[in-house]
C-alpha positions in Angstrom: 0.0 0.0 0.0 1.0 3.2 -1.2 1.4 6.3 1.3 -0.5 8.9 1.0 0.5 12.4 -1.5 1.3 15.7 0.2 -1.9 16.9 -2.4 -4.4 14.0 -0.5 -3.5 15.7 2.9 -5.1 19.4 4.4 -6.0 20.6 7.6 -8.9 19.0 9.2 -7.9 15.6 7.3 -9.0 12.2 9.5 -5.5 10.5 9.1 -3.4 7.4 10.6 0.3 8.4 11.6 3.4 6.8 12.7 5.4 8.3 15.2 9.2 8.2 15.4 9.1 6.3 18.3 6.7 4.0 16.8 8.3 3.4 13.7 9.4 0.0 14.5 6.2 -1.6 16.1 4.1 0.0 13.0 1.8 1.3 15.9 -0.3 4.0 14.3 -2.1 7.2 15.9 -5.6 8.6 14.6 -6.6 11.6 14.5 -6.8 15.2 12.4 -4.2 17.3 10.9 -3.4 20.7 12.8 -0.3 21.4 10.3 1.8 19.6 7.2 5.5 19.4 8.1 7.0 17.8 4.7 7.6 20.3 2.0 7.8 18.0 -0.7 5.1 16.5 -2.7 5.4 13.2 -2.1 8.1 11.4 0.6 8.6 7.4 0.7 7.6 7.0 4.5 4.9 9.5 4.2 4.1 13.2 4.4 5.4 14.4 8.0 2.3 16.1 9.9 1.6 17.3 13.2 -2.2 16.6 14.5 -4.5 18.7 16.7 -3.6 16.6 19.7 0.4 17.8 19.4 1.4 14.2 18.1 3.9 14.2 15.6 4.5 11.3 12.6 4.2 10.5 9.2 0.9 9.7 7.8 0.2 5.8 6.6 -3.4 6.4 5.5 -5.9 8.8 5.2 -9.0 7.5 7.1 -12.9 7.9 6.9 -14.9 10.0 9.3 -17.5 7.5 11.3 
């Protein structure tokens, strides 16, 4: 599965995130984008955002709202 482009990504997005310290479990973190961090369009472990709880990582997936 493909990570998500920088252009699939805004403010407000419902997204699942890695965190550094996370990166080797694969443990992921839900919730919405505050800010993008990542510059570039695309990058291969995924766009670098921080979310409205503070939580930093890069995002795996962009989720559905329930």
């Amino acid at each position: 599965m493909a990570v998500p482009k920088r252009s699939e990504i805004r403010p407000g997005t419902f997204v699942s995130i890695v965190e550094k310290h996370n990166q080797r479990t694969g443990e992921r973190t839900e919730g919405y984008v505050e800010r993008l961090l990542t510059r570039s369009a695309t990058h291969p472990h995924g766009i670098k955002v921080r979310l409205e709880t503070g939580e930093v990582g890069r995002v795996q997936e962009v989720l559905e709202e329930d």
